[in-house]
C-alpha positions as MATLAB code, in Angstrom:
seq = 'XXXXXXXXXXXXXXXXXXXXXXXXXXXXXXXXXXXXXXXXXXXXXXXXXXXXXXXXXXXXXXXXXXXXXXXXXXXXXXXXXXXXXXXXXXXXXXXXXXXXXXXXXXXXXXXXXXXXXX';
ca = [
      16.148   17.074   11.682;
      13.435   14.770   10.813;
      11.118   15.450    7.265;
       8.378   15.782    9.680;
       9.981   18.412   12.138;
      11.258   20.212    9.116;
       7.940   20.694    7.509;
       6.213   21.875    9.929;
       4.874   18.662   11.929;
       1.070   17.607   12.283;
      -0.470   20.596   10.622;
       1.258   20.115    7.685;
       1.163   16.186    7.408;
      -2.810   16.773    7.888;
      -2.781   19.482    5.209;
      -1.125   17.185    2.850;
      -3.258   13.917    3.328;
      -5.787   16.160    3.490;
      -5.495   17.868   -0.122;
      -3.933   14.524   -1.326;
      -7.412   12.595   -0.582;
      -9.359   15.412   -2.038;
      -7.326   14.650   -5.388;
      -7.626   10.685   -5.159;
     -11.902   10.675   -4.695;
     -12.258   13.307   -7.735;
     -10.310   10.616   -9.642;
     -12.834    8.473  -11.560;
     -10.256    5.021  -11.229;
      -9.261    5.478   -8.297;
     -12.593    6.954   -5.719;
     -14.621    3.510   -6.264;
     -11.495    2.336   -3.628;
     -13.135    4.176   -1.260;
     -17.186    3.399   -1.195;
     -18.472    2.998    1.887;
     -14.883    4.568    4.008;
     -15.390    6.802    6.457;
     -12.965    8.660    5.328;
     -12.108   11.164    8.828;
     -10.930    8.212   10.271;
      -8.662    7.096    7.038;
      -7.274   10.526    7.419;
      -6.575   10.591   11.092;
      -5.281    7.101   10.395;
      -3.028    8.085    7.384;
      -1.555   11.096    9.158;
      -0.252    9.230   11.682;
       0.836    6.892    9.213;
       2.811    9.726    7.058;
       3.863   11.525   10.572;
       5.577    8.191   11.845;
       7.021    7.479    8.320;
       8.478   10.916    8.084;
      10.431   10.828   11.385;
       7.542   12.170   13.293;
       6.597   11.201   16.864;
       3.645    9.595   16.118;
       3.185    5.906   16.409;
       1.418    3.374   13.471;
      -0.286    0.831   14.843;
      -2.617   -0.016   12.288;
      -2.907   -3.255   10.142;
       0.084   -3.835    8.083;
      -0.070   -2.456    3.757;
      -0.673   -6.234    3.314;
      -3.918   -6.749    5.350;
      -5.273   -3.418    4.469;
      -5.673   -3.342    0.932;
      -5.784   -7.071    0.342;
      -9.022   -7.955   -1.707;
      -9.112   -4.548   -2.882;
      -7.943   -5.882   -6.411;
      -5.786   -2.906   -6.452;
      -4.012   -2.651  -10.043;
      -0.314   -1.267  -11.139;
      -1.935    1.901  -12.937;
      -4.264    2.646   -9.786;
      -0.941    2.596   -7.753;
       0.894    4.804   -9.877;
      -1.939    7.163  -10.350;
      -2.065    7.678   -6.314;
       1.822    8.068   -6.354;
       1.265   10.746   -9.076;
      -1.538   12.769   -6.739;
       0.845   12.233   -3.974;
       4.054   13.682   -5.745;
       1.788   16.770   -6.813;
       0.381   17.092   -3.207;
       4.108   17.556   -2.188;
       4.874   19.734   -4.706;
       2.013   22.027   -4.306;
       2.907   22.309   -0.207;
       6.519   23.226   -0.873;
       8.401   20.054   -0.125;
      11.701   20.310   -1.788;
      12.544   18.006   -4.725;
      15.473   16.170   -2.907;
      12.948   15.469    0.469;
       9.954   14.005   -2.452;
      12.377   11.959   -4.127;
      12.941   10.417   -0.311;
       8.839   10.055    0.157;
       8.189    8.544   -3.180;
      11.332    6.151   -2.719;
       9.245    5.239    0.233;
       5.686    4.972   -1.219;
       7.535    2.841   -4.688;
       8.854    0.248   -1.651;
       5.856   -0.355   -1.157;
       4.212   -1.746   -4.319;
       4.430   -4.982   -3.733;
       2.261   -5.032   -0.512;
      -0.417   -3.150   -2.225;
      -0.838   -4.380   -5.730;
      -2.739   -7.364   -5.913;
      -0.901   -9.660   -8.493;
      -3.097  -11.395  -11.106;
];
């Protein structure tokens, strides 16, 4: 069984990008990211994104990490502050700690192709 099947599919991948944006724009670092977004179509967007990457049905076929946050000037700390809200989001929705370690194992891969180097 797939992380997505066994949490509970769509409505629960929505719930969590959901909450989890609602945590990043009340962050003072880390909302200026996100001027201008319309943000119902990042969150369609990421929950397919989070469905496919948990073992869900749905397909990505947006730009790749590289394209989509280049000359955002993203730093190290603004990373690890979204992996933080992230973590939490899981926590608060139930996930078990064996099942976030997987996510965040996931997320921390993919550093590189969102941190802009300086």
């Amino acid at each position: 069984m797939s992380l997505f099947e066994k949490y509970g599919g769509f409505a629960t991948v929505s719930q969590i990008v959901r909450q989890f944006y609602r945590d990043v724009l009340s962050s003072q670092n880390l909302k200026v990211y996100f001027e201008g977004v319309d943000m119902e179509r990042l969150i369609d967007h990421q929950t397919k994104f989070i469905s496919h990457a948990l073992g869900g049905p749905a397909e990505y076929t947006g730009r790749t990490l590289e394209m989509s946050h280049k000359g955002l000037r993203i730093t190290e700390a603004d990373f690890n502050e979204v992996a933080e809200i992230l973590q939490e989001t899981l926590e608060d929705v139930g996930m078990e700690d064996e099942d976030i370690e997987s996510v965040m194992s996931i997320v921390g891969s993919t550093k590189s192709s969102i941190v802009e180097s300086t």
